[in-house]
C-alpha positions as CSV (number, residue, x, y, z in Angstrom):
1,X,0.0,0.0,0.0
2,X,1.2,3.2,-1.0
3,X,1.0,7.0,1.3
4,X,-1.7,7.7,-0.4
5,X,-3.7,4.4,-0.2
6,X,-3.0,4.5,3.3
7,X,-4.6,8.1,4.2
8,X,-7.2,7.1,2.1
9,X,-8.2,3.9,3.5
10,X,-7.9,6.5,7.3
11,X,-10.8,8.1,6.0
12,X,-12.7,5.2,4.6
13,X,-12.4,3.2,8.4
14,X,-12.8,6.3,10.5
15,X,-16.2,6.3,8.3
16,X,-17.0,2.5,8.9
17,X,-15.7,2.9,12.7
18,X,-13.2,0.0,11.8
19,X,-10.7,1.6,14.9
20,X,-8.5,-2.0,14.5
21,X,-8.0,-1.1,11.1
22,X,-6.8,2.6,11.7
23,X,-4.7,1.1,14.4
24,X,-2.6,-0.5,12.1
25,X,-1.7,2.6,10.0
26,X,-0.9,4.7,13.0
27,X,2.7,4.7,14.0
28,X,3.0,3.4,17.7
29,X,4.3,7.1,18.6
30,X,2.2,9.5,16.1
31,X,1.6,12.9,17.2
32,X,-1.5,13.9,16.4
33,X,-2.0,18.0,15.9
34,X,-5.8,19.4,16.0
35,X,-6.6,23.3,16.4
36,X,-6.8,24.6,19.5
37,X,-11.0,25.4,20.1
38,X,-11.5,22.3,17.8
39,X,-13.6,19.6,19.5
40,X,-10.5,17.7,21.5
41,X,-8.0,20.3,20.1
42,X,-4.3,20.1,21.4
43,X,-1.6,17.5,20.9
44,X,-1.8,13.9,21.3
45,X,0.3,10.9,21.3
46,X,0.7,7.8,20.8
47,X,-2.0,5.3,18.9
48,X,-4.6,5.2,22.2
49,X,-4.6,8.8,22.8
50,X,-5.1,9.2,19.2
51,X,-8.2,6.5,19.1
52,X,-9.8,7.4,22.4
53,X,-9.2,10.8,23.1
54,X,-9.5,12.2,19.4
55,X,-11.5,9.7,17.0
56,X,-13.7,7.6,19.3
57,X,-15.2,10.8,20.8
58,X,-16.6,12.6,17.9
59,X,-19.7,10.4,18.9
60,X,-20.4,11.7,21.9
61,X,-21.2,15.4,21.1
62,X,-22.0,15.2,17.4
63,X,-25.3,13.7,15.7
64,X,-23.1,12.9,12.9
65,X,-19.2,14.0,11.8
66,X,-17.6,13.5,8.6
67,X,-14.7,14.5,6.9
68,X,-15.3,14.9,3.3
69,X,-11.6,15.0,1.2
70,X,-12.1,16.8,-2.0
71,X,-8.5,17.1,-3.1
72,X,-5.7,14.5,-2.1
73,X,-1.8,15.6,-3.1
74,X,0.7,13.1,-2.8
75,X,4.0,14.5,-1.7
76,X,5.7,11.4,-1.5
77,X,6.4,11.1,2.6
78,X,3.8,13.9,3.4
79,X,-0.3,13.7,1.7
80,X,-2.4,16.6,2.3
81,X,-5.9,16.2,2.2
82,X,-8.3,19.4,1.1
83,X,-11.9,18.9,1.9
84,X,-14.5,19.7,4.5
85,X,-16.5,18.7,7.6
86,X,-19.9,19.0,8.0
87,X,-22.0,17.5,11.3
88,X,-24.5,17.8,13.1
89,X,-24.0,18.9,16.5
90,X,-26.1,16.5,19.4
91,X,-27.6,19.3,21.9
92,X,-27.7,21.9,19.7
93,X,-28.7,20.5,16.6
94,X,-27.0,23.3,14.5
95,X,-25.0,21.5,11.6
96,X,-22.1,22.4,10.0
97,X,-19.5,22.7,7.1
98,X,-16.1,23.8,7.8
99,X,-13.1,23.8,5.2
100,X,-9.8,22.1,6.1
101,X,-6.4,21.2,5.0
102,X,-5.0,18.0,6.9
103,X,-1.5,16.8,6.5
104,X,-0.1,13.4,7.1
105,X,3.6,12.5,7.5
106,X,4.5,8.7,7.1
107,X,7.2,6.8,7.0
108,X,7.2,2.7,6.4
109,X,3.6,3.2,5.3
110,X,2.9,4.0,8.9
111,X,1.4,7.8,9.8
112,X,3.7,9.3,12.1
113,X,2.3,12.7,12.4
114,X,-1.4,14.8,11.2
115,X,-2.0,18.1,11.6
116,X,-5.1,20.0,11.0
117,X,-6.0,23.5,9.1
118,X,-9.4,24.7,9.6
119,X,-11.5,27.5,11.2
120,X,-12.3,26.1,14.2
121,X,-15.3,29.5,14.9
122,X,-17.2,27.7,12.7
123,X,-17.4,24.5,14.5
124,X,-17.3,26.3,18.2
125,X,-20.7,28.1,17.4
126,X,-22.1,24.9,16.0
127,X,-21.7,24.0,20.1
128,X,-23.1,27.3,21.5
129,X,-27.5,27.4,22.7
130,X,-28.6,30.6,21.4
């Protein structure tokens, strides 16, 4: 499987919820980088954080999450994804769409680092009761 195939089939398993799947994609030691005000925003490490603290939780406050990739550029050890979110939050039900720009570092066909792009106002008032 090639960088590319292997972002790709990220998305298509964080869709299916196949979390054994993404686990063996993610490098033991990734460092995962989401905005700050995004839902779970900061750094976190390491394969569990990654699953538990970041992917797994999305369920919890949103009716529905997905990231939609519009645009993939390979760049041989780093693929940047262009697309969007849209959700629904749970309490609120306000939905969304957000732009973003991910990028994904790899090495041995393993993701070793992601950081995220996106305007995280959008998503935050999504949250907010009027």
């Amino acid at each position: 499987m090639n960088n590319l195939e292997v972002v790709q089939n990220l998305y298509k398993w964080f869709s299916e919820k196949e979390f054994d799947q993404i686990r063996t994609i993610l490098s033991p030691n990734i460092e995962w980088i989401q905005n700050k005000g995004f839902p779970n925003g900061g750094i976190h490490y390491g394969i569990d954080q990654v699953l538990s603290g970041v992917l797994t939780n999305f369920k919890k406050d949103w009716k529905s999450w997905n990231a939609i990739v519009n645009q993939w550029l390979d760049c041989g050890d780093a693929i940047i994804c262009l697309g969007y979110y849209h959700g629904i939050h749970r309490i609120t039900e306000k939905s969304i769409k957000a732009e973003f720009a991910h990028v994904y570092w790899l090495q041995d066909s393993k993701i070793y680092k992601f950081q995220q792009f996106t305007d995280t106002l959008i998503i935050q008032k999504a949250t907010e009761k009027e």
